[in-house]
N, C-alpha and C positions, 0 to 999 in steps of 0.2 A: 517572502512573497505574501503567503496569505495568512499564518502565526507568526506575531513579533518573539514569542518565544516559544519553544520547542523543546523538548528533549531531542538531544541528535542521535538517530539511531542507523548513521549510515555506515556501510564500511571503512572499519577503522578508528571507528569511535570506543571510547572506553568508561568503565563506570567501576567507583570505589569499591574494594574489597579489602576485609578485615579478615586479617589470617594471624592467631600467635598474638593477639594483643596490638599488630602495626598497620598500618591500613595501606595498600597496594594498589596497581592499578590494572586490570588487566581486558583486554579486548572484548567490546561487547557483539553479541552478535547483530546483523541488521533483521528487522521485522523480516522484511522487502530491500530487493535493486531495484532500478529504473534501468532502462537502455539509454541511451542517450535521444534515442528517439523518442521514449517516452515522458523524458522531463522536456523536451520542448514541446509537445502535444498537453502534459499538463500546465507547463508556463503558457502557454498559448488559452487553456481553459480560464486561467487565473485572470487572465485580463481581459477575458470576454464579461467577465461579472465582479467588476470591483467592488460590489455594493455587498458580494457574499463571504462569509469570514474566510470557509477554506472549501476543499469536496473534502467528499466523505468514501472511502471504500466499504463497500457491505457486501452483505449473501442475503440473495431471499430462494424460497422453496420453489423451484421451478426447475421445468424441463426434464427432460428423461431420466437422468440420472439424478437428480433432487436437488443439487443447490447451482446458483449463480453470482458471478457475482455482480455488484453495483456500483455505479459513483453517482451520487449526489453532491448538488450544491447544498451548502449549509451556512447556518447564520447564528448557531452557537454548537458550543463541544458539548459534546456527554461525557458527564463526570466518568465513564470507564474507557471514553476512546483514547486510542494509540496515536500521539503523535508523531509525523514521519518526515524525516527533511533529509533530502539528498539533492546534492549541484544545484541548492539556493531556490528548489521547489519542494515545498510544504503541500504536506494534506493528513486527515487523520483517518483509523483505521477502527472501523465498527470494534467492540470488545466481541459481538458477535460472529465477526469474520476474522479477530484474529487468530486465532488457533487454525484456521483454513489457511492462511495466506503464510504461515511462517517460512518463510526461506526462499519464496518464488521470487522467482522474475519477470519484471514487468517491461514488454514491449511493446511500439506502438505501430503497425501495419497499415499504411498509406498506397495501394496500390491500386488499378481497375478494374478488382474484383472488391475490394474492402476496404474498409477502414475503419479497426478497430485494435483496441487493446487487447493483446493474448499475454496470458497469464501460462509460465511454464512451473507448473506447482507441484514439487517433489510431496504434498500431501495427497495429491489425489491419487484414488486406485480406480476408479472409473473416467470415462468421460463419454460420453454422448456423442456420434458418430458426426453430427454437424457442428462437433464443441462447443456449443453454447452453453452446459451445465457440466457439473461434475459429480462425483460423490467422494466423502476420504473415508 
């Protein structure tokens, strides 16, 4: 969708490992999941702005507990971002937010009270009681 090429880093992807002199292959982990709701909320952003290369996930200092996170559109990579493709939707991940983001799950909540993306993040040990921010 929005990188023609990628590193695949969804579940069940794998990347070479040399053990003994032979080289092997064994399961990589993913950065990030998507729900399935989430990758059509991000297919859906992807084609609202064809003109932008991918988003971008980030943290900035904000909110009670100190960080949050972000998506921006973007219109080139930073030579440290992470890129992330799962169910054929692509985006890359701040080098700054990735250490925060390892392992969570990304859902995306359409309902009439909200509608946004919640992040279930086995890094954080805080969260800010309207969960806008977090802290790890």
């Amino acid at each position: 969708m929005f990188l023609s090429s990628v590193v695949r880093s969804a579940p069940g992807s794998v990347r070479a490992v040399v053990r003994s002199g032979a080289r092997t292959l064994t399961p990589r982990k993913a950065v990030l999941t998507l729900t399935p709701n989430a990758v059509a909320r991000l297919r859906e952003l992807g084609e609202a702005r064809p003109d932008a290369l991918s988003l971008r996930l980030g943290v900035k200092t904000r909110g009670c507990s100190g960080l949050s996170f972000t998506l921006d559109y973007v219109n080139e990579k930073e030579p440290l971002d992470t890129p992330v493709e799962q169910d054929g939707v692509s985006f890359l991940v701040s080098n700054k937010a990735l250490m925060s983001v390892i392992g969570s799950e990304v859902d995306f909540v359409d309902d009439r009270l909200r509608s946004e993306f919640v992040f279930t993040n086995p890094n954080a040990r805080a969260i800010c009681g309207c969960g806008e921010s977090f802290a790890t």
